[in-house]
DRENDO-1510 file (C-alpha; in Angstrom, 1 decimal, always signed):
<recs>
REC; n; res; u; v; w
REC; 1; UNK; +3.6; -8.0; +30.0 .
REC; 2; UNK; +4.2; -11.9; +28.8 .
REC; 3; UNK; +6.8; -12.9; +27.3 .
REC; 4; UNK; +5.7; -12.9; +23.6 .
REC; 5; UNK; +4.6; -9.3; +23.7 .
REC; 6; UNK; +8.0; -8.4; +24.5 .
REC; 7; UNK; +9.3; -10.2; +21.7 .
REC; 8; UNK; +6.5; -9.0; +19.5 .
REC; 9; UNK; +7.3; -4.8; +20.2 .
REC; 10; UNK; +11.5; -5.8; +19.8 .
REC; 11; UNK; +10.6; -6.8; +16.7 .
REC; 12; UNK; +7.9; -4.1; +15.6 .
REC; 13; UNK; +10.6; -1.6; +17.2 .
REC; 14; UNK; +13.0; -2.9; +15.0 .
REC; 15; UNK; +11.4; -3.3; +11.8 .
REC; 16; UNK; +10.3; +1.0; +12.6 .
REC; 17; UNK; +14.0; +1.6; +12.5 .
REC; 18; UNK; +15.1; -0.5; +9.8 .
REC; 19; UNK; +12.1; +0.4; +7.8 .
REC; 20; UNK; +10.9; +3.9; +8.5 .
REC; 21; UNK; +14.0; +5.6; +10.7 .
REC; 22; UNK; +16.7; +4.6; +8.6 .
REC; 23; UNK; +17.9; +6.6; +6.2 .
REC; 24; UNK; +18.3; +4.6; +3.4 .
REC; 25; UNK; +18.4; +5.1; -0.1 .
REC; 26; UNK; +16.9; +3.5; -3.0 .
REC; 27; UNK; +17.5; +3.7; -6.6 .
REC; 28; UNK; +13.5; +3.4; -8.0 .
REC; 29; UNK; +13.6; +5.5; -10.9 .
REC; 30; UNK; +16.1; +7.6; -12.9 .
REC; 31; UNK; +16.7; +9.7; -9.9 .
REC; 32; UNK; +17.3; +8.4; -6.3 .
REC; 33; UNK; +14.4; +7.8; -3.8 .
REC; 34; UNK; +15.2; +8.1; -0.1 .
REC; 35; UNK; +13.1; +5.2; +1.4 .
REC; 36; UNK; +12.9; +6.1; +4.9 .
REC; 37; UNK; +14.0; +8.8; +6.8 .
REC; 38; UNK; +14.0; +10.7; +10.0 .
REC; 39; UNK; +10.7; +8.4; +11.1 .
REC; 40; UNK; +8.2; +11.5; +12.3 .
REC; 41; UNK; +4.6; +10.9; +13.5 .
REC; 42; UNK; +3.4; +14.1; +11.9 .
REC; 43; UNK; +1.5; +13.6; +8.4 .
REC; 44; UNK; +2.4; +16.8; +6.0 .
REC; 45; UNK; +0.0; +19.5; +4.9 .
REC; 46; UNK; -1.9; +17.8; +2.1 .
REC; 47; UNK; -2.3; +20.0; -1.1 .
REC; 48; UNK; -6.1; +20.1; -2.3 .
REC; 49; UNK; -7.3; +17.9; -4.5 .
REC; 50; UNK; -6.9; +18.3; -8.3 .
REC; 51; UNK; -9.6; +16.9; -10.2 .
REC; 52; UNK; -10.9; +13.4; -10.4 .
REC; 53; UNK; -8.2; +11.6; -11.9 .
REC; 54; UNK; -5.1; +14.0; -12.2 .
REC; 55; UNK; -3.1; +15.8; -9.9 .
REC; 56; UNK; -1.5; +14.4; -7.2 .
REC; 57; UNK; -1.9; +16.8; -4.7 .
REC; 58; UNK; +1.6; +16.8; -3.6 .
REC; 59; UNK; +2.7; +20.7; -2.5 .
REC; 60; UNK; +6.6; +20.4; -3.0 .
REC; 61; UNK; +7.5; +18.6; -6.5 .
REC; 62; UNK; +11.5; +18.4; -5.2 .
REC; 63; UNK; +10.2; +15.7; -2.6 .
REC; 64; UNK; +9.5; +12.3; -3.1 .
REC; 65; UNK; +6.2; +11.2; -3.6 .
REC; 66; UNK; +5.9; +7.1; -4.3 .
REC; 67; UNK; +3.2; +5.6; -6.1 .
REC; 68; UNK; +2.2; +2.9; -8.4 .
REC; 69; UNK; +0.4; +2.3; -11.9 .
REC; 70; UNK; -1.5; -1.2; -12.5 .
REC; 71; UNK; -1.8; -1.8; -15.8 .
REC; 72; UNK; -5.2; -4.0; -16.0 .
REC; 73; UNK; -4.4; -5.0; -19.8 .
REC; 74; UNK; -1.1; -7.3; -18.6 .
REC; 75; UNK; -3.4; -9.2; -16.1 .
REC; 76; UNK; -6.6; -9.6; -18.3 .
REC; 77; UNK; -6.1; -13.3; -19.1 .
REC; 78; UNK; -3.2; -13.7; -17.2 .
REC; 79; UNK; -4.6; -13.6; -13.7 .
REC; 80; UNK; -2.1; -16.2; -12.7 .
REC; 81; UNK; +0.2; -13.4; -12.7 .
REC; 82; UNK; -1.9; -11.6; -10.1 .
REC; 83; UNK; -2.0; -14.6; -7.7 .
REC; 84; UNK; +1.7; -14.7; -8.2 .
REC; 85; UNK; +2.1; -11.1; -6.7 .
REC; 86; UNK; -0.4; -11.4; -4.4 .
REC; 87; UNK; +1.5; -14.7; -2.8 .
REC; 88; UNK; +4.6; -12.6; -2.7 .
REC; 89; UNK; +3.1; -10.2; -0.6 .
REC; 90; UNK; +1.9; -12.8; +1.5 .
REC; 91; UNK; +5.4; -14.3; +2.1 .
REC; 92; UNK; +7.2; -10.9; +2.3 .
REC; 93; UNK; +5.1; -9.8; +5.0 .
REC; 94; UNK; +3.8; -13.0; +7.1 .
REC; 95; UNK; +0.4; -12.6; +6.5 .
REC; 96; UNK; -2.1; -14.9; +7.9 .
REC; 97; UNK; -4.4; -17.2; +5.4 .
REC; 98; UNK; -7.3; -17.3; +7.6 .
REC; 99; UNK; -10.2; -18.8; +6.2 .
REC; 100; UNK; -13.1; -17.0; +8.1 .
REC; 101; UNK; -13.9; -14.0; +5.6 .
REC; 102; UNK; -14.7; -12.7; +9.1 .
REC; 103; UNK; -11.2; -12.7; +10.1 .
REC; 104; UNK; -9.2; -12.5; +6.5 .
REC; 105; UNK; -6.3; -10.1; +6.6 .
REC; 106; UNK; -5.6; -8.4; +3.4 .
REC; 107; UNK; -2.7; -6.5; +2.0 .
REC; 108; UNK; -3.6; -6.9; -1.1 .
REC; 109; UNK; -6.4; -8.9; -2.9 .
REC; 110; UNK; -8.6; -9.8; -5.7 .
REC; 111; UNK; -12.3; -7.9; -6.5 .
REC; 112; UNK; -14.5; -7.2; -9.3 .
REC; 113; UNK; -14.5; -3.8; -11.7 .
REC; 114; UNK; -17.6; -2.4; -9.7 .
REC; 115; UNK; -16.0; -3.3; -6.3 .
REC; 116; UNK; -12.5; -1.5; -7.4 .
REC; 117; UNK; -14.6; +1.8; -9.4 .
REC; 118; UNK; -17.9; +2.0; -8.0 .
REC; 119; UNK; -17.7; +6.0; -8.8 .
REC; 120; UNK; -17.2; +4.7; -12.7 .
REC; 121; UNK; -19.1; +3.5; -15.1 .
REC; 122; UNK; -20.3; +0.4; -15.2 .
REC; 123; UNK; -22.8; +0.5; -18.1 .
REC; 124; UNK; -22.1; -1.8; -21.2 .
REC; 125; UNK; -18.8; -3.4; -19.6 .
REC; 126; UNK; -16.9; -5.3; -21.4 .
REC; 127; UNK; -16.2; -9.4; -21.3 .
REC; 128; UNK; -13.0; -8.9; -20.6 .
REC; 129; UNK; -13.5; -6.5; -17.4 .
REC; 130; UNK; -16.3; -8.5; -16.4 .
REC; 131; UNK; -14.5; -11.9; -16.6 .
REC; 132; UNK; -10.8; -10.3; -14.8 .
REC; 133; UNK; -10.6; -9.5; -11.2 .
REC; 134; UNK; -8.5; -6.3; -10.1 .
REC; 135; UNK; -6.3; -6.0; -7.4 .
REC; 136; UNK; -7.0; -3.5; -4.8 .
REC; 137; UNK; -4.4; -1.9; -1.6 .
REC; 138; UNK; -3.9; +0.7; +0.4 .
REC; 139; UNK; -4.1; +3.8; -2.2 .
REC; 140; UNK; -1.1; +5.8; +0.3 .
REC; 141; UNK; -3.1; +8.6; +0.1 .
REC; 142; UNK; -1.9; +12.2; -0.2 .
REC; 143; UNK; -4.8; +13.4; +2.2 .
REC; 144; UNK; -5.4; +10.3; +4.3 .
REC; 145; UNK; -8.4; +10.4; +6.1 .
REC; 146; UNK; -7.0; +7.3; +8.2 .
REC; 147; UNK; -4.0; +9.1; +9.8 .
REC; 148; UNK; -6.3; +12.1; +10.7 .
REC; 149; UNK; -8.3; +9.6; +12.6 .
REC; 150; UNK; -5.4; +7.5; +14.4 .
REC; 151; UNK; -5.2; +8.6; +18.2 .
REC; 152; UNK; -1.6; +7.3; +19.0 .
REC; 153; UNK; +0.0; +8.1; +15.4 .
REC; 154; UNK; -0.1; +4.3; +14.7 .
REC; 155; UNK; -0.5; +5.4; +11.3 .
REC; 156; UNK; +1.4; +8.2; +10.2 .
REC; 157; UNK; +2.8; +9.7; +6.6 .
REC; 158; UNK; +6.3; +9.2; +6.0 .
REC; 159; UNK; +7.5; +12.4; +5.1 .
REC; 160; UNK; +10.4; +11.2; +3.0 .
REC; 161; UNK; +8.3; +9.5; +0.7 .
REC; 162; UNK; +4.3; +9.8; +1.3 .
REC; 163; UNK; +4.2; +6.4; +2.5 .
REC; 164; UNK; +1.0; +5.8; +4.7 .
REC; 165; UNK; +2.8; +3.5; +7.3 .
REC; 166; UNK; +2.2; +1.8; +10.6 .
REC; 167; UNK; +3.6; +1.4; +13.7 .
REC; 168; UNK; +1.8; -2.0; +14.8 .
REC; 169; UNK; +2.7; -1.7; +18.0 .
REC; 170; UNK; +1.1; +1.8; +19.0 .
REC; 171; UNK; -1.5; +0.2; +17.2 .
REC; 172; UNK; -3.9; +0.2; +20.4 .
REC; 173; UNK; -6.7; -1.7; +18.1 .
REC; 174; UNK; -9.5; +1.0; +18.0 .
REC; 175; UNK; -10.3; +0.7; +14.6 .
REC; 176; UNK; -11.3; +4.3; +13.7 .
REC; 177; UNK; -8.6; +4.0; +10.8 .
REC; 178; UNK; -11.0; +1.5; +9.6 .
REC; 179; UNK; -13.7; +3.1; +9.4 .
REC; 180; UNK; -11.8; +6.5; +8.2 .
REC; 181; UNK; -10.5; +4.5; +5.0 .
REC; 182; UNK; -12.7; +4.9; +2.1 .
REC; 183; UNK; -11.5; +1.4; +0.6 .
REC; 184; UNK; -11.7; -1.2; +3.0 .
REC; 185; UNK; -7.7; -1.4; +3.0 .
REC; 186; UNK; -7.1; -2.2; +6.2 .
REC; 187; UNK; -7.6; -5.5; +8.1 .
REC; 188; UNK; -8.6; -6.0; +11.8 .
REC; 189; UNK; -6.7; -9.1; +13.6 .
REC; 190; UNK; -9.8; -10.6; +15.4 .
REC; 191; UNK; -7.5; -13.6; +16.3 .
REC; 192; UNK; -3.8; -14.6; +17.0 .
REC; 193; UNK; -3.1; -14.3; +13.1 .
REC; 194; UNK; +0.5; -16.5; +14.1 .
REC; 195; UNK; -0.8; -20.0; +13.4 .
REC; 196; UNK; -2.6; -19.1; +10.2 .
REC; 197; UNK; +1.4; -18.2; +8.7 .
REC; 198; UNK; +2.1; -21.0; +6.3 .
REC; 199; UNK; +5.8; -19.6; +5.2 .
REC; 200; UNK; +7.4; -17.7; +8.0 .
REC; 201; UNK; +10.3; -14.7; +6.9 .
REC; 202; UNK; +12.0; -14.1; +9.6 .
REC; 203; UNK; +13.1; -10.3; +8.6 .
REC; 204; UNK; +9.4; -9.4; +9.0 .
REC; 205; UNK; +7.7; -8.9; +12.6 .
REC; 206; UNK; +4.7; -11.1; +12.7 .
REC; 207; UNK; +1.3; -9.1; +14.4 .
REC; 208; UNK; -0.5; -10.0; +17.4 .
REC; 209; UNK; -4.7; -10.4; +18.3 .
REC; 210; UNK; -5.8; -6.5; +18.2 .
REC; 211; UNK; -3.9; -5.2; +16.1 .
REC; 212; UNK; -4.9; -3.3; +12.3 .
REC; 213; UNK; -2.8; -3.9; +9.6 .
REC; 214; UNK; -2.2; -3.3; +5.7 .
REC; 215; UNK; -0.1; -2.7; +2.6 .
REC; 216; UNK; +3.0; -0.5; +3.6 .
REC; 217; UNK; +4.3; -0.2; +0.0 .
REC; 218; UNK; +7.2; -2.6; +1.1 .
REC; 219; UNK; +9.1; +0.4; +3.1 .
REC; 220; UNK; +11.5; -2.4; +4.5 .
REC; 221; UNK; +12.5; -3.7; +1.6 .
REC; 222; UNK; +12.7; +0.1; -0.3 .
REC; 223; UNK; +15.1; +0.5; +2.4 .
REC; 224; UNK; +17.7; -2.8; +1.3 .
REC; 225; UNK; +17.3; -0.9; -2.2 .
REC; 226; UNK; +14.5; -3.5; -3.0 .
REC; 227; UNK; +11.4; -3.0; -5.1 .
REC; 228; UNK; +7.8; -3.7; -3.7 .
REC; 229; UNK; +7.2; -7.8; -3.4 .
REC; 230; UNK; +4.6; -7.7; -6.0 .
REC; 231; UNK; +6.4; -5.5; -8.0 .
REC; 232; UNK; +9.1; -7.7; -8.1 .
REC; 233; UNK; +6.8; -10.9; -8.8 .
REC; 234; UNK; +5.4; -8.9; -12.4 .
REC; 235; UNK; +9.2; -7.8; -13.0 .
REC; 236; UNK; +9.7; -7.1; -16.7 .
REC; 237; UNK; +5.9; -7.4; -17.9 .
REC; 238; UNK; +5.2; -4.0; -16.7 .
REC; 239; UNK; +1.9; -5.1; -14.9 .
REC; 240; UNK; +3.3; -2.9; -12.4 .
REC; 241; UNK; +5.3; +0.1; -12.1 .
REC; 242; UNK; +6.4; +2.1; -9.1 .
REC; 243; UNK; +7.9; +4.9; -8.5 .
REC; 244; UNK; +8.5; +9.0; -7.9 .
REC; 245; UNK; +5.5; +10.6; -9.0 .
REC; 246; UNK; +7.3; +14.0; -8.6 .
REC; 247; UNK; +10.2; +13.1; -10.7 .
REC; 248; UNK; +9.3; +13.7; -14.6 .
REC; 249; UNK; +11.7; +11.4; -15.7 .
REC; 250; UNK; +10.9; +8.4; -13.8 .
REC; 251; UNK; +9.2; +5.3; -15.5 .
REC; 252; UNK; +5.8; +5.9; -13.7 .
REC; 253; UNK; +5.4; +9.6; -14.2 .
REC; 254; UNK; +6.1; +9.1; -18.2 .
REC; 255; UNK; +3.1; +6.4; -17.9 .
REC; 256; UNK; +1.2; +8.6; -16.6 .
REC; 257; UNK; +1.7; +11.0; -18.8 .
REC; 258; UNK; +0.6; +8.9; -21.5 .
REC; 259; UNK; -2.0; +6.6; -20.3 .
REC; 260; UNK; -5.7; +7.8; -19.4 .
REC; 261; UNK; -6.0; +6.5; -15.9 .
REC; 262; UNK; -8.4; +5.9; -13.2 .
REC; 263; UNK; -8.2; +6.1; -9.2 .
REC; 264; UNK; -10.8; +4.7; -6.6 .
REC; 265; UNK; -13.2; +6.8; -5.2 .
REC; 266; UNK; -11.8; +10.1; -6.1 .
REC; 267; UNK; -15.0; +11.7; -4.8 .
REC; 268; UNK; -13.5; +10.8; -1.2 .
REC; 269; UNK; -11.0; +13.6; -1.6 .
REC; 270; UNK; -8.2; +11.7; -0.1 .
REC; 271; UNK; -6.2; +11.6; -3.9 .
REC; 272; UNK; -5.0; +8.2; -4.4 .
REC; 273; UNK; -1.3; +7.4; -5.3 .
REC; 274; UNK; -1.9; +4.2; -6.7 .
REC; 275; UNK; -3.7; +4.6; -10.6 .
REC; 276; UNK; -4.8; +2.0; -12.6 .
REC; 277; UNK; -5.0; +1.7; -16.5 .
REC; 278; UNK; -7.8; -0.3; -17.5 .
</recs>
C-alpha cells in the first residue's frame, strides 16, 4: 500500500469518527438533533411508502429523521444564489471541477424541470420554470435502493438521523450503488479527482481514483453544530430549510405542512427526504 493511500484511509477513518461515530449534537430545529451517533453499517427497516408526495415513511416518529425543503420560488430569477450554494458545497467538501462531463463529480448541481420531475407534468410550463434550473442531490432516502445494493456497507443509513452516508474507503468502486440510485446522485471518480481541487479545506478527506461519492447532507459539519454548506450559503432567504421531519414543531415540518410539494421519482418507491416547492 503506497504511501498516499495510507494517508488517504487516516483521513477517511477520521472524518467516519468525527462525522458519523461521534456522538454529537446539533441544535437544527426547535428540538435537538443528534448528528451522528453510534456509526452502524446496518440500514433500519424502512416503513412503506405513503403516497406520492406525503408521508415520509419513517416507522418511529421519536427518532430523528433529517430532510430538506427547496423552495424553487427564492431561486427563480435569482440563480446566482444557487451557484453560490453550489460553490459552498464545493469548497466544504473538496470536490474536483473536472471538466470532462465524462468524469464530473457532483454533489450537488444544476438541471432543467423535466430532468428534476420527469414523473410530473410537464405540459403548458411556465416561463419561469422553463427559463430556472433546479438543483438536484442525493434525496437520503428512507428506502434506499443504493444501500441494499452496497456489498461492503460503503453506503449505509445513519440510524441517528436517516442520513444515507459513505464510507469512501470501503468504497471498493463497484458501482452497483450507481446503478441502484434512481437519480443519478452519485458520481464515479474515473481519475485522481486531487489536481482538479481549486480551494483545498483541510478538515475534509479528499477521494482517490475508484472511488463513488456524493452529497452526505454535511454530517461533519451537523456534528460541530453546523448547518449544511448550502444551507448556510441561502441563510435567511429561506431558499432552503433543513431539518427534523419527525419533530412537528421544527421549521421544515411546519413548511411542509403548509406548502404543496413535490419529490423526484416517487414512483421509484424509495421516499425521498429532500421536497421541493415549485
Amino acid at each position: 500500500m503506497d504511501n498516499k493511500r495510507r494517508k488517504f484511509l487516516k483521513m477517511a477513518g477520521a472524518s467516519v469518527i468525527a462525522g458519523i461515530g461521534a456522538p454529537a449534537i446539533v441544535k437544527l430545529t426547535s428540538t435537538t438533533a443528534v448528528a451522528s451517533g453510534g456509526g452502524g453499517h446496518e440500514a433500519p427497516v424502512p416503513a412503506a411508502a405513503q403516497g406520492a408526495s406525503g408521508g415520509h415513511g419513517v416507522e418511529d416518529a421519536s427518532r430523528i429523521r433529517l430532510g430538506m425543503v427547496i423552495d424553487m420560488r427564492k431561486f427563480y430569477g435569482n440563480q446566482e444564489m444557487l451557484d453560490e450554494a453550489i460553490a459552498a458545497c464545493i469548497k466544504a467538501h473538496n470536490i474536483p471541477e473536472i471538466p470532462s462531463k465524462k468524469s464530473e463529480i457532483k454533489w450537488i448541481w444544476k438541471t432543467g424541470y423535466g430532468n428534476a420531475f420527469p414523473e410530473h407534468s410537464h405540459a403548458h410550463r411556465s416561463d419561469t420554470v422553463h427559463e430556472n434550473s433546479f438543483p438536484v442531490l442525493c434525496n437520503h432516502c428512507d428506502n434506499p435502493s443504493c444501500v441494499k445494493a452496497c456489498p461492503t456497507k460503503a453506503t449505509f443509513v445513519n440510524e441517528t438521523n436517516g442520513i444515507v452516508a459513505m464510507d469512501f474507503h470501503r468504497c471498493i468502486g463497484c458501482r452497483f450503488c450507481m446503478a441502484a440510485c434512481p437519480f443519478g446522485a452519485r458520481s464515479f471518480n474515473w481519475q485522481d479527482p486531487r489536481p482538479f481541487i481549486k480551494a483545498y479545506n483541510a478538515d475534509f478527506p479528499t477521494r482517490m481514483r475508484g472511488v463513488v461519492e456524493k452529497c452526505n447532507f454535511c454530517g461533519e459539519r451537523l456534528a460541530l453544530g453546523l448547518e449544511p454548506a448550502c444551507v448556510e450559503a441561502c441563510k435567511g432567504t429561506g431558499a432552503m430549510v433543513f431539518g427534523d421531519l419527525n419533530d412537528p414543531h421544527s421549521e421544515i415540518s411546519k413548511v411542509l405542512d403548509k406548502e404543496h410539494t413535490l419529490q423526484r421519482k416517487p414512483s421509484a418507491g424509495t421516499v425521498p427526504s429532500v421536497f421541493y416547492i415549485v
